[in-house]
C-alpha positions in Angstrom: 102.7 -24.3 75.2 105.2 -23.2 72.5 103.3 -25.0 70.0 100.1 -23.5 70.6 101.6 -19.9 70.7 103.4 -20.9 67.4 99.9 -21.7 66.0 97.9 -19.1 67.5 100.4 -15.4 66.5 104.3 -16.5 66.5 104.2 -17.5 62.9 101.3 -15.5 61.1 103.4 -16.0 57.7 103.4 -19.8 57.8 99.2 -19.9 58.8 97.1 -16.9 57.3 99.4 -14.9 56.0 100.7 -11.7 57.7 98.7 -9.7 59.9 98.9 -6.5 57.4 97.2 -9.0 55.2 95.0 -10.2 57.4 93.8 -6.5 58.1 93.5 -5.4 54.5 91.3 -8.9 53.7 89.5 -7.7 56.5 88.4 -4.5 55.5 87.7 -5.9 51.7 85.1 -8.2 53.7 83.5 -5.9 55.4 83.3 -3.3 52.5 81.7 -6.1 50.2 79.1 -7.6 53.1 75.7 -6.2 52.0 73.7 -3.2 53.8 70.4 -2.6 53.5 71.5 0.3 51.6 73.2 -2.2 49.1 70.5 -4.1 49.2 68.0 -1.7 47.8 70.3 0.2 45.1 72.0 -2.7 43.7 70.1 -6.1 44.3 66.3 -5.3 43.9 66.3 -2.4 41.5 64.2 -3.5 38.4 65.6 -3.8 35.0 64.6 -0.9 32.9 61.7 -1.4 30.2 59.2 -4.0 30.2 59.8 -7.3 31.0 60.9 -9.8 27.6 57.6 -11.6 27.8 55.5 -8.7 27.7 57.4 -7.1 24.8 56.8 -10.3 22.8 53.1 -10.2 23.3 52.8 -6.7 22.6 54.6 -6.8 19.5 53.0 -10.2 18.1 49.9 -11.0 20.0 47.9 -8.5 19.5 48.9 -7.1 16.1 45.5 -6.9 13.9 45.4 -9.9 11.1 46.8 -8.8 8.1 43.5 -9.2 6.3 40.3 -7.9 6.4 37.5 -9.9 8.5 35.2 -11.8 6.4 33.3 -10.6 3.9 34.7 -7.1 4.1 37.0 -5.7 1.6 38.3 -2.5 3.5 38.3 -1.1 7.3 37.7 2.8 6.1 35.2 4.2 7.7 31.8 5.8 5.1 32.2 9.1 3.9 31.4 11.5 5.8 29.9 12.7 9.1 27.4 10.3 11.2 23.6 10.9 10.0 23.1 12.9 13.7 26.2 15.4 12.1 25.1 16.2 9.0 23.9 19.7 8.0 20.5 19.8 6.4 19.9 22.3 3.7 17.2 24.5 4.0 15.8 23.6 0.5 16.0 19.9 1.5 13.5 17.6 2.7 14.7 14.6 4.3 11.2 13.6 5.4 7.7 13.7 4.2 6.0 17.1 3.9 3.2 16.5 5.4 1.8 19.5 4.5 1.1 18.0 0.6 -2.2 16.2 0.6 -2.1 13.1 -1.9 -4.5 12.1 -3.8 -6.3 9.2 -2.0 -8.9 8.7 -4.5 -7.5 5.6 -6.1 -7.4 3.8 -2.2 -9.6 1.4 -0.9 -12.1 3.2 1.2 -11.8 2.4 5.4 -13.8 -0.5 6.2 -16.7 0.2 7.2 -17.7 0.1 11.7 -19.6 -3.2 12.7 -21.2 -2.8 15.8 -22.0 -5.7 18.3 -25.3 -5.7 18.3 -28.8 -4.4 16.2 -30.8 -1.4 17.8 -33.4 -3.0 17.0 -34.0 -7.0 17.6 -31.5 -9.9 18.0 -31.5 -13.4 17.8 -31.6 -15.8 20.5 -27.5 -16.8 21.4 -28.3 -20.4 21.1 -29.7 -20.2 17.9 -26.8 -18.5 16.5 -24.6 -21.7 18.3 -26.4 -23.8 16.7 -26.4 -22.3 13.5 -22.3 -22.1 13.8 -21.8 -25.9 14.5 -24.7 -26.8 11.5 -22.6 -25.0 9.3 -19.1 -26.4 10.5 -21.1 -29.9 9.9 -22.1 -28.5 6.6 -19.6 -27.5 3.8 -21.0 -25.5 0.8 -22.0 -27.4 -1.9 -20.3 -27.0 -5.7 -21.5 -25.3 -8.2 -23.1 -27.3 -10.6 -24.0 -27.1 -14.4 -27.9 -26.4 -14.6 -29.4 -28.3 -17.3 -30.8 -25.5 -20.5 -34.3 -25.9 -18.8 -33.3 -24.7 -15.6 -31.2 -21.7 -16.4 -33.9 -20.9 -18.9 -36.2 -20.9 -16.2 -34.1 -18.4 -13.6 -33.6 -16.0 -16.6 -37.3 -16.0 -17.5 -38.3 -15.1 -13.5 -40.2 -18.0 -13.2 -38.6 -18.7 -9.9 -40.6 -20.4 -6.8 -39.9 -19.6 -3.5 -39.1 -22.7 -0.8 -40.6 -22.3 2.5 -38.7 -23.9 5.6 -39.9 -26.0 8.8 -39.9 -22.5 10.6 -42.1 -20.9 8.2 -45.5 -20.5 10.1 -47.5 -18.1 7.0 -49.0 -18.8 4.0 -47.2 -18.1 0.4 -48.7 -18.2 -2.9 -47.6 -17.6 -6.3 -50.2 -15.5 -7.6 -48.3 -15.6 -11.5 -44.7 -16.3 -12.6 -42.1 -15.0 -10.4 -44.6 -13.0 -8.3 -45.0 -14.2 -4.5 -47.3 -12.9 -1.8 -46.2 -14.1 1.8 -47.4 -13.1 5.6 -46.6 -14.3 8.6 -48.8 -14.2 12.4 -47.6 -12.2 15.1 -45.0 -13.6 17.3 -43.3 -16.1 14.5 -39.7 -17.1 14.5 -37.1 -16.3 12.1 -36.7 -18.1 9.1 -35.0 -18.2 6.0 -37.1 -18.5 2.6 -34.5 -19.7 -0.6 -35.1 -19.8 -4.0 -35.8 -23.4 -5.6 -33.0 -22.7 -8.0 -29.8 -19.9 -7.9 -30.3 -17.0 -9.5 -26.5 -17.1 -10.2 -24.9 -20.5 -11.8 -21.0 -20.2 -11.1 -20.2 -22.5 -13.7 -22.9 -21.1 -16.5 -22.7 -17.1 -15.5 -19.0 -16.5 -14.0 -17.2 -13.8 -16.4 -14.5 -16.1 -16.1 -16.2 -18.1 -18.6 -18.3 -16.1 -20.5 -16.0 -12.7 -20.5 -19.4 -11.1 -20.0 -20.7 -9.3 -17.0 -23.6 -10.9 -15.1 -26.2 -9.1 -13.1 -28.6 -10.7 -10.6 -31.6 -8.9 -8.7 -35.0 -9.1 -7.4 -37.1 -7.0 -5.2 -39.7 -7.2 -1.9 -42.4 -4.8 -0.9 -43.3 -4.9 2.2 -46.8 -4.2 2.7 -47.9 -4.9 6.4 -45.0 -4.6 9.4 -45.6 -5.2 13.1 -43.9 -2.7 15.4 -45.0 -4.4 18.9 -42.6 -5.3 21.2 -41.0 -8.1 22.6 -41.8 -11.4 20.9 -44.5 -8.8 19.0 -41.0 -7.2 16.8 -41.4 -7.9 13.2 -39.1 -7.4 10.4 -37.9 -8.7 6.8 -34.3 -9.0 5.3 -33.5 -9.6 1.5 -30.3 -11.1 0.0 -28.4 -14.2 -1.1 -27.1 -16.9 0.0 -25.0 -20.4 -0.9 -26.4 -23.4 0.1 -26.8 -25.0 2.7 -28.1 -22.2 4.9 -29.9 -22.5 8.0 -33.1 -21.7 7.3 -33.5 -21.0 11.3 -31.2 -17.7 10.7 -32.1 -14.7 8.9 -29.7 -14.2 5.6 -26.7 -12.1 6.2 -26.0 -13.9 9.7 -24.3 -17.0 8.8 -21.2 -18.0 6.2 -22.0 -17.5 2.7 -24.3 -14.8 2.7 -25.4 -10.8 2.5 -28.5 -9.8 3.2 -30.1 -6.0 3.9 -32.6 -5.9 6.5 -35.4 -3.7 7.3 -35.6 -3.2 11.0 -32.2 -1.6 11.6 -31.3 -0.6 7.5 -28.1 -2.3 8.2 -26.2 -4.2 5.6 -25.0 -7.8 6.9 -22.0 -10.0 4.9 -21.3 -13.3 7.1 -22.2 -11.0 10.1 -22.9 -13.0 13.1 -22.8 -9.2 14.6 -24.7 -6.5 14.6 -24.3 -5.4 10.8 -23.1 -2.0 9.8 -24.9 1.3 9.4 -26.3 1.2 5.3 -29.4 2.6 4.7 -32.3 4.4 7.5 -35.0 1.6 8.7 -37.4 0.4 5.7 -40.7 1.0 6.3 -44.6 -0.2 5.4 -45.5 0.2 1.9 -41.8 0.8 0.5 -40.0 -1.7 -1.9 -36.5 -2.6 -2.4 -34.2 -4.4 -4.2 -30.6 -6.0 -4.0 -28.7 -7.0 -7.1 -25.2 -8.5 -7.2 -22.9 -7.2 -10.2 -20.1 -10.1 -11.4 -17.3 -8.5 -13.8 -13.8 -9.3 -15.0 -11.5 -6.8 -12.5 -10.6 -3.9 -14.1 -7.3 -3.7 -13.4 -4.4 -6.9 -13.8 -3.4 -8.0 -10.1 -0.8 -6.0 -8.7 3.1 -6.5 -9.6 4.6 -9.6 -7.3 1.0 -10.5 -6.5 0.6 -14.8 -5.7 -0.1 -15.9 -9.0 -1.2 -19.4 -8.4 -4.2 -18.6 -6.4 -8.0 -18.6 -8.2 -8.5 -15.6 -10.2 -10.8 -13.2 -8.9 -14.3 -11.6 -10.1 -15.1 -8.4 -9.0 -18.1 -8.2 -7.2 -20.4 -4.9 -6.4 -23.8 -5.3 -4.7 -26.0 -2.6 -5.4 -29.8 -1.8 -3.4 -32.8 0.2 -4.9 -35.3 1.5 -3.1 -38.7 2.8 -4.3 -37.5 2.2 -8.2 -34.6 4.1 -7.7 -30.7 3.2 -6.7 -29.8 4.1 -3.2 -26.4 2.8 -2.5 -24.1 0.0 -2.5 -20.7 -1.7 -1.4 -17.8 -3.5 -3.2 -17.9 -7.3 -1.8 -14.0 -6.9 -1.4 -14.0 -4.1 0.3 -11.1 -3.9 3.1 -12.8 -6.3 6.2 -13.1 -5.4 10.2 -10.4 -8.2 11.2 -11.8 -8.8 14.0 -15.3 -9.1 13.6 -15.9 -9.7 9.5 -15.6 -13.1 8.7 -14.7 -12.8 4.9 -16.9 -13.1 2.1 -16.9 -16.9 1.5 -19.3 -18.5 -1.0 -20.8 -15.1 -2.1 -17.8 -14.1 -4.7 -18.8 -15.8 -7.5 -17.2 -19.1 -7.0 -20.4 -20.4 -5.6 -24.0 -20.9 -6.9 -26.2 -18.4 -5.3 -30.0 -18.1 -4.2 -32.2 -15.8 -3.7 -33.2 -15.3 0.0 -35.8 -13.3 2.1 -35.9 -13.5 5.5 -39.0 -12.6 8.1 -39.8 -12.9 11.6 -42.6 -11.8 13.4 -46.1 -10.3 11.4 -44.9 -9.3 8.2 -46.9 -9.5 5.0 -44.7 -9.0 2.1 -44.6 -9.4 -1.8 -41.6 -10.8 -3.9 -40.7 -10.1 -7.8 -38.2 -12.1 -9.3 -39.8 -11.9 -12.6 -38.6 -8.2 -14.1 -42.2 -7.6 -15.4 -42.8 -6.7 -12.0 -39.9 -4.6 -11.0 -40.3 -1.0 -9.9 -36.5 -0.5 -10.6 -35.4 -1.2 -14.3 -32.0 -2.1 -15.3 -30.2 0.8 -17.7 
């Protein structure tokens, strides 16, 4: 039992120390044990300033390049305020005045209004579908070089006219270039051509000659039927390139231009209904259609294509009665949607004389200038 005792409190210097020591450890302990007091000021409180990584990144990470980005030389902004800032003078004019009319002289006139269909009479649709695939079938022939016979011939007026399948009159040549034609009530159209062109590409082009070349020839019409229904008559002169379906009247198809009498509306590869020209042509009246060929006037404009085909300009003028009345420029500006261009009929192409007629018509033809009402100048 003395042993124990000795262990336990008699000899506190041998084991533990003494017990003022023991006391004082004591209270060093429990002064140093943490408190949730402690815990909070001491243990969790942050570090001041952002953490290392964060100062890193923010001092090398996202520093701009020392150099400018590609293909710029500076990061200044222009000089200046933004075009919404800046003052406008009062004596400045930043945008058109539109109250200074140009002069529009020099322009290309507005093309002219095509309308769908003629006031007066219009071909059967399937003719006009079978006139479009005979044509797609039927490229335009090349000019060709007439021999000195022929193009003597043309420039004399002795000229014959060709009548086609669908011609159901008579025509005779009474003298040299003169024709007298009629046709019975209720015929179909068709398409009368010259036997020759009255314009050789290859021999009359200013291109070749550096001259100017006129073509023309005129039609009276003497007799017109004014019935109705398959009774409607009418007559249409122009040109065309060959080969034409001689089922169409001229003006309707590609590669040609035709003026025609029931409606006075001037057709140019119209499958439409023409656009407004002249008033209606009536008994007893004659007309004419020429076709003027000339070197352009003016060079082709700066940055124009250069390797296409040079161009002639061409001018189609109409008489009436021996005098002029009116006219259009072939190259005038084009309906896009319903003009189909003026293929074959500027001057790359031989061209023929063509008169059209459908119904009763009795007419008279001139290609011989003894027999012109109109004279050239």
């Amino acid at each position: 039992m003395g042993l124990f005792r000795s262990l336990k409190g008699d000899h506190p210097d041998t084991i533990g120390g003494s017990a003022s020591q023991l006391a004082d450890q004591k209270q060093s302990s429990a002064q140093n044990e943490p408190t949730p007091q402690n815990l909070s000021s001491k243990i969790y409180q942050p570090p001041s300033g952002p953490p290392y990584f964060q100062q890193q990144r923010s001092q090398e990470s996202f520093a701009p390049p020392p150099d400018p980005p590609p293909g710029r030389s500076e990061y200044a902004p222009p000089p200046g305020p933004p075009p919404s800032h800046q003052r406008v003078d009062a004596d400045s004019h930043p945008y058109h005045d539109w109250t200074v009319i140009e002069d529009t002289a020099l322009l290309p006139p507005p093309p002219s209004i095509g309308h769908e269909r003629s006031p007066a009479s219009n071909a059967d649709v399937s003719d006009a579908a079978r006139a479009h695939d005979w044509c797609q079938a039927r490229p335009m022939v090349r000019p060709h070089q007439p021999t000195q016979r022929q193009y003597d011939s043309v420039q004399n007026g002795n000229v014959q006219l060709i009548k086609p399948k669908e011609f159901r009159g008579k025509l005779l040549m009474p003298s040299t270039g003169f024709w007298k034609g009629s046709t019975p009530s209720g015929s179909k159209d068709a398409c009368l051509l010259t036997s020759l062109p009255l314009y050789f590409a290859v021999q009359d082009s200013p291109l070749n000659t550096q001259l100017q070349k006129s073509v023309y020839f005129e039609v009276k019409i003497k007799s017109l039927g004014r019935g109705k229904g398959t009774d409607e008559s009418s007559l249409a002169l122009g040109y065309c390139a060959v080969p034409y379906p001689t089922w169409r009247m001229p003006g309707w198809e590609r590669g040609s231009l035709a003026v025609h009498a029931d409606d006075g509306r001037r057709y140019v590869n119209d499958t439409w209904g023409g656009k407004d020209f002249t008033s209606p042509i009536q008994e007893g009246e004659t007309v004419g259609i020429g076709m003027t060929f000339s070197i352009p006037k003016s060079p082709p404009a700066y940055g124009a294509l250069q390797a296409t085909e040079a161009t002639l300009e061409v001018d189609v003028f109409f008489t009436r009665n021996g005098k002029e009345a009116g006219g259009w420029s072939l190259h005038e500006e084009l309906d896009a949607r319903k003009d189909l261009g003026v293929d074959g009929l500027d001057g790359k192409f031989d061209l023929y004389g063509a008169v059209g007629t459908f119904g009763d018509v009795e007419f008279d033809a001139a290609f011989n200038s003894h027999n012109w009402l109109w004279q050239p100048k």
